[in-house]
N, C-alpha and C positions, 0 to 999 in steps of 0.2 A: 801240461808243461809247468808251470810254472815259475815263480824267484825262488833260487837256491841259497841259503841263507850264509852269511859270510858270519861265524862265529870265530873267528880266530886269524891268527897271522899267516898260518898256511893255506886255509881259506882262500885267501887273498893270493899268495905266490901262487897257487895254482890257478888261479882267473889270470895272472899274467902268463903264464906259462900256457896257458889255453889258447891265447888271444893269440899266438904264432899262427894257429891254423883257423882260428873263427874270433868272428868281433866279438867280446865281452862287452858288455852295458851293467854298470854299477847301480843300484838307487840305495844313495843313503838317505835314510827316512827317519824323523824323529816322530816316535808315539805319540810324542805331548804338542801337537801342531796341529792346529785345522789345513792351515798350506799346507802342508806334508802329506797331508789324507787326502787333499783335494789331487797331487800331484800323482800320488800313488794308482788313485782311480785310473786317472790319466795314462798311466804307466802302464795298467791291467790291458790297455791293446795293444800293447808293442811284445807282450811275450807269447803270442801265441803265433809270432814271425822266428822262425826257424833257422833264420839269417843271422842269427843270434845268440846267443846264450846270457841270464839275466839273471842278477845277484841282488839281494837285501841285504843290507846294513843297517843293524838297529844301534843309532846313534846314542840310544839312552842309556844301551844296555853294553854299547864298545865302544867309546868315543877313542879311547886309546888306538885303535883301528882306524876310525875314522883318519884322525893326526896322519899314521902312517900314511893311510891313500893319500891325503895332500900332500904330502912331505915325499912320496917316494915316487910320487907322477909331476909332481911341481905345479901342480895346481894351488887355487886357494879353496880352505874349506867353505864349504855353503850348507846351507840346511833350509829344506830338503835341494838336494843333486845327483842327477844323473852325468853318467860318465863314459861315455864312449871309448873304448881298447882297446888297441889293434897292436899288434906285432910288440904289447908290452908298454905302449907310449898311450899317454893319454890325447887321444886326436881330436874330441868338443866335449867339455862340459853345458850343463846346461843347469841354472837353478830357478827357483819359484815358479811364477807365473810362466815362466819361459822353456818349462819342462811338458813338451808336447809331441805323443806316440806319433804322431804324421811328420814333424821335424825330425825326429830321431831314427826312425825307418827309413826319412829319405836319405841320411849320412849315413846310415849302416848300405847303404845299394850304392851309394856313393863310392863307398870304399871298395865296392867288387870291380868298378869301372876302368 
């Protein structure tokens, strides 16, 4: 399975546009962060749940993107963040330490309730 990698603006519309029929989960990931590496590991067991669909954002390399996602979901940026998507709305972010595959699993089963 894996993270489908968010290179662009349409990228992006399409994870919203996706999220109508399935929850999308964001992780914006900075290369240059040990957090961000520890979190991503972290991350490495919530994409093999099917409940899902799961996007990379390399913040180094798109921060301009980055901007969008907080500016068009009305969040605030974090680095590293996960982002939960449903019906187009951002429904929980989560950042640093606090980015955890058994938190974010349990709000993705949340949402089918």
């Amino acid at each position: 399975m894996g993270f489908s990698p968010i290179n662009n603006h349409q990228d992006f519309d399409a994870i919203l546009e996706k999220s109508a029929i399935q929850p999308q989960v964001i992780f914006k990931h900075s290369t240059r962060c040990y957090i961000s590496s520890s979190a991503l590991k972290r991350m490495n067991t919530c994409i093999e749940n099917p409940s899902a669909t799961y996007s990379l954002l390399d913040l180094i390399a798109h921060r301009e993107i980055s901007s969008a996602i907080a500016s068009q979901l009305n969040i605030e940026h974090q680095s590293p963040q996960a982002i939960l998507i449903s019906e187009g709305k951002a429904i929980k972010s989560w950042s640093h330490e606090k980015i955890d595959a058994e938190t974010i699993l349990l709000s993705i089963e949340q949402l089918k309730a």
